[in-house]
C-alpha positions in Angstrom: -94.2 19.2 87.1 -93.4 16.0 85.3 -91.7 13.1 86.0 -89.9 11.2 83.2 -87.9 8.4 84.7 -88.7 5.1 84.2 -89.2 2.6 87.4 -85.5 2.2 89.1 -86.3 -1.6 89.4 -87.0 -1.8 85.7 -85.1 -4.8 84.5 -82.8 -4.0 81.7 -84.5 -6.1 79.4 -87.5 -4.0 80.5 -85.7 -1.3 79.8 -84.1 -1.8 76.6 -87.3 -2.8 75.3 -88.9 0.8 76.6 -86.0 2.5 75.4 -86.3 0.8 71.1 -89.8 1.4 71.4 -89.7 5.5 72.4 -87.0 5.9 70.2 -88.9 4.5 67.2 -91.6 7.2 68.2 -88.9 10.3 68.5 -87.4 9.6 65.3 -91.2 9.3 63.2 -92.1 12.3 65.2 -91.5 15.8 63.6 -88.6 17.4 66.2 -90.0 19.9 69.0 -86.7 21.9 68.4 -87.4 23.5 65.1 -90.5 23.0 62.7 -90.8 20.0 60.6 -90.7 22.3 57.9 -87.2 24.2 58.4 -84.2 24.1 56.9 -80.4 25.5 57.2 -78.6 26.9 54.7 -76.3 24.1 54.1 -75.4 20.7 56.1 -73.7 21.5 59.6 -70.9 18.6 60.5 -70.8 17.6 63.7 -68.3 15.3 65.6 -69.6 12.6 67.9 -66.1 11.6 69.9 -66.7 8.5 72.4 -63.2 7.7 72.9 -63.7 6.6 76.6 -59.8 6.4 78.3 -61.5 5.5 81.9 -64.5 4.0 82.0 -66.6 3.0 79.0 -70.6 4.0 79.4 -72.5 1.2 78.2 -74.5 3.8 75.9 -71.5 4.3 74.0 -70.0 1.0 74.0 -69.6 -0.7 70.6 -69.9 -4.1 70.0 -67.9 -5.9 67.1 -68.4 -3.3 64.1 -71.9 -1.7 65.5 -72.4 1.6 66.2 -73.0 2.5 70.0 -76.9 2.9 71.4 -75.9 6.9 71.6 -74.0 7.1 68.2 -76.9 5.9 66.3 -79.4 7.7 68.1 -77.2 10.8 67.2 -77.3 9.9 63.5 -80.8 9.8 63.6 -81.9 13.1 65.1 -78.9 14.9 63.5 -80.6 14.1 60.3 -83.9 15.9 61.8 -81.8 19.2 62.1 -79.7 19.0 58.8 -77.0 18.2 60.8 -73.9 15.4 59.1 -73.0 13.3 62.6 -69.7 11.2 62.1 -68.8 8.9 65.2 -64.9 8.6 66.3 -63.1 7.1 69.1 -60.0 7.5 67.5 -57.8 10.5 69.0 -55.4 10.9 66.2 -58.4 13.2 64.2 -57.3 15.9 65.8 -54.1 15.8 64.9 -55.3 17.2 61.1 -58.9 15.9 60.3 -60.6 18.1 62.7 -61.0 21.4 61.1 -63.4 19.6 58.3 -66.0 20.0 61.3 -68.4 22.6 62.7 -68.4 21.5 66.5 -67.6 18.5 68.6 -69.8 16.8 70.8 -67.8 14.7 74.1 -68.9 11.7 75.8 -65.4 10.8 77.2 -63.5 9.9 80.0 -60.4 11.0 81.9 -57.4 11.8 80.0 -57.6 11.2 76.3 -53.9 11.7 75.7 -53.9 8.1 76.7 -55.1 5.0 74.1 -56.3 1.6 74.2 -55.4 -0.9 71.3 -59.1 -0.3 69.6 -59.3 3.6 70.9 -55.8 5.6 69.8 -54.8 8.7 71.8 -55.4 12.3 71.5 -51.9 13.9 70.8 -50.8 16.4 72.9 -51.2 18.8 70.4 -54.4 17.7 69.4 -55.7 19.0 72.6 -54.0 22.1 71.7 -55.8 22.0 68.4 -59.1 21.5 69.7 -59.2 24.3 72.2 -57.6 26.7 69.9 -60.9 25.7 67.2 -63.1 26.2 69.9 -62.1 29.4 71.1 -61.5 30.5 67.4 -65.1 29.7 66.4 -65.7 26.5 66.2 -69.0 24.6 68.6 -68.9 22.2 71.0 -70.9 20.4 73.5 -70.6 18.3 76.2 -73.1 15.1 77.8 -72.7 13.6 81.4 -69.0 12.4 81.5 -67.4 15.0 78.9 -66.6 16.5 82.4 -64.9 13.9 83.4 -62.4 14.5 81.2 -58.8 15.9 81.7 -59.2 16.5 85.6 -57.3 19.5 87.1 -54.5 18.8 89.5 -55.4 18.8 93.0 -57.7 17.3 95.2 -61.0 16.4 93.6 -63.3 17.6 96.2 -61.9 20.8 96.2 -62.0 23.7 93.4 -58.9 24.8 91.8 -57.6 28.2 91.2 -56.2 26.7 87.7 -58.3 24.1 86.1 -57.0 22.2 83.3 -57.6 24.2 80.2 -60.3 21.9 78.9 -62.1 22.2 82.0 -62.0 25.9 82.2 -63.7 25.9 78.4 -66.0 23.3 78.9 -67.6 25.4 82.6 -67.2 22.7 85.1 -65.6 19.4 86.1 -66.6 15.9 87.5 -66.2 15.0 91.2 -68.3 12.2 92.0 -71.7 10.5 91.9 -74.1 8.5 94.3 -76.6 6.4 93.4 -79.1 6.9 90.5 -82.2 8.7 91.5 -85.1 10.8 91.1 -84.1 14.5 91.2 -85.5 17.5 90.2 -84.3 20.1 87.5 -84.7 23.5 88.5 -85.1 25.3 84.9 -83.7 28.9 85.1 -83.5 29.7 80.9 -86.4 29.0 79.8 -85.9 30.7 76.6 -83.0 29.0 76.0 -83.6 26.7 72.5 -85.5 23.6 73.2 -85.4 24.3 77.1 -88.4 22.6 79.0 -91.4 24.9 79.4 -91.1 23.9 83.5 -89.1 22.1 86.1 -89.1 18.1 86.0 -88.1 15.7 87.6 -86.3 12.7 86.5 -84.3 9.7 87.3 -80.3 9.6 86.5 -77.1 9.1 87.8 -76.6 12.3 88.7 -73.0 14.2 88.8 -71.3 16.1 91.6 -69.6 19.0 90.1 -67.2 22.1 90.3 -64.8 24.5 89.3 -67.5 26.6 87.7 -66.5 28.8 84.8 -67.8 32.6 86.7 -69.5 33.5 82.9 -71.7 30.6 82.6 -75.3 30.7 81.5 -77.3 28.5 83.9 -79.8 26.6 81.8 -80.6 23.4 84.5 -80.1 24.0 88.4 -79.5 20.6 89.9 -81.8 20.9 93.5 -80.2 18.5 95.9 -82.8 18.7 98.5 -84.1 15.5 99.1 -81.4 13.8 97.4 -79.6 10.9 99.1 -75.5 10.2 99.5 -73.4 12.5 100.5 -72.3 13.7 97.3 -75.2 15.9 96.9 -74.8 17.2 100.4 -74.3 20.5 99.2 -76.2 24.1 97.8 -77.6 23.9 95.1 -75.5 23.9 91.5 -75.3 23.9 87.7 -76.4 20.9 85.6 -76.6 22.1 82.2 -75.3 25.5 81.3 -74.0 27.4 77.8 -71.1 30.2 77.1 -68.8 31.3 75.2 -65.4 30.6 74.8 -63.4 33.0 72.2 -65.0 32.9 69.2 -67.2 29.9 69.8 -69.8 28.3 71.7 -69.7 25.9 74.3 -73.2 23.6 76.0 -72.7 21.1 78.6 -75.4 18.9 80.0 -75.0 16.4 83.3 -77.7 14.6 81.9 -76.9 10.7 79.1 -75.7 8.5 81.1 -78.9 6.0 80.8 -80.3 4.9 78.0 -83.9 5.7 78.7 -82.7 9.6 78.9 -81.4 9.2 75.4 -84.8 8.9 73.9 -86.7 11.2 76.8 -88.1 14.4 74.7 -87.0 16.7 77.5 -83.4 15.6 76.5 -83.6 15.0 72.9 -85.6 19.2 73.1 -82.5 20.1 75.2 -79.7 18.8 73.8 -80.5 19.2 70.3 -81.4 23.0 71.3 -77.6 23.4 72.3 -76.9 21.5 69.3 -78.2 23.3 67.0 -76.6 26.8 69.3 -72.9 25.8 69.2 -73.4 25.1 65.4 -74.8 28.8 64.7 -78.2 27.5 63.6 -80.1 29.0 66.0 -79.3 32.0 68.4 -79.4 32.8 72.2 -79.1 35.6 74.9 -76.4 33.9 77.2 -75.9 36.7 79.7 -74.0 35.4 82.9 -76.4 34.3 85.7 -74.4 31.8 87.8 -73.8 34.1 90.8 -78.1 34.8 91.0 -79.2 31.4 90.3 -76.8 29.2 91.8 -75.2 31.7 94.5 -73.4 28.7 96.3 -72.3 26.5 93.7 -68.6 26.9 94.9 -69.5 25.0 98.0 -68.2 21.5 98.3 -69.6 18.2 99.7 -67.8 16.6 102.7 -67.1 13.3 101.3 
């Protein structure tokens, strides 16, 4: 089993300086997803939408007219799969610019519909217009906090009977987390593209989640025994999953929120896999397994 976290008492200096110099290695290194040699048919275009309504992640935090640590780590591996990246925080390119674009990749927060003087808002109807592209064909893929995006009505430790709509396509919505920590990934698809040959472990701040979509494809079981806070005192549940929604694909992964996991190889393996799946580069048996693998997923922490 490996372990890839860093030390939690790294300083971030420490960390930062870990982090520049793995990710120079990733980007020299020929890409574990697909042979250095491959090549698509033609240039997939994929958009990389940080708009963050809530809270701001500081991986996708901009500073003057610099790309975020996550946007340009995006660039750089799309370019290893033949795959355009453009990075947006602005919600007015749904309103007509979206259709130019294969898939859609989400590291957002809460509701989009409303804007910030540097971020504008998603329209109304361009949440209308990105669901109906989804389920008419077009990919898209989700990292740690596109799930805590557009939260159902209700109470948030308890599932709904009617999620939001983007939360019924995405598979699953935020609750809460604890504090980061070591946990282990159960891995339950293994041929899934890019998937880990094993289970790891690996240190993250780690999301409580629920309203499961029933048809998922488990890809990562989150194991919460041993974990601390009372957010994970629960069955185990899904932590990175696939399906299909209409027409078009969908990947979600719990996984980016620190830096360090941007430039792990289990991640940048993972997530490019589902990358390269909601884009149609690469293909996948997705058969439902969330009621084998993750039996009690419904069940809720007490918090």
């Amino acid at each position: 089993m490996s372990n890839t976290s860093v030390s939690p008492n790294a300083s971030r200096r420490e960390l930062l300086k870990q982090s520049a110099v793995t990710l120079s290695a990733l980007l020299a290194a020929p890409s574990l997803v697909r042979s250095s040699n491959a090549s698509y048919a033609a240039n997939k275009k994929l958009l990389f939408f940080t708009k963050s309504s809530g809270f701001e992640h500081s991986v996708v935090k901009r500073k003057d007219s610099e790309l975020a640590y996550a946007e340009r780590i995006m660039i750089e591996m799309g370019k290893k799969h033949n795959i355009e990246v453009t990075c947006s925080k602005d919600g007015r390119i749904f309103d007509k610019d979206y259709e130019q674009f294969d898939g859609y990749l989400f590291y957002t927060t809460t509701d989009l519909t409303k804007g910030k003087e540097t971020e504008p808002a998603m329209s109304v109807q361009g949440k209308e217009n990105l669901l109906k592209a989804i389920e008419a064909g077009k990919g898209f893929a989700g990292s740690h906090c596109a799930s805590d995006t557009f939260h159902s009505a209700g109470k948030a430790a308890e599932n709904q009977d009617a999620p939001d709509p983007y939360i019924r396509m995405i598979g699953g919505e935020f609750i809460r987390h604890g504090r980061q920590q070591e946990a282990l990934m159960k891995l339950v698809s293994p041929s899934f593209p890019g998937a880990p040959k094993e289970n790891f472990r690996m240190n993250e701040e780690w999301y409580s989640l629920k309203n499961f979509a029933k048809d998922m494809h488990v890809i990562l079981v989150q194991e919460t025994v041993g974990m601390v806070d009372a957010d994970y005192k629960r069955p185990a549940y899904p932590a990175t999953w696939a399906r299909t929604e209409g027409k078009g694909r969908v990947f979600y992964t719990s996984m980016g929120h620190r830096e360090d996991v941007w430039v792990n190889p289990i991640f940048e393996n993972l997530f490019m896999g589902g990358l390269n799946w909601i884009l149609g580069n690469v293909n996948a048996e997705t058969p439902s397994n969330l009621a084998t693998v993750c039996p009690q997923a419904s069940t809720m922490p007490q918090l």
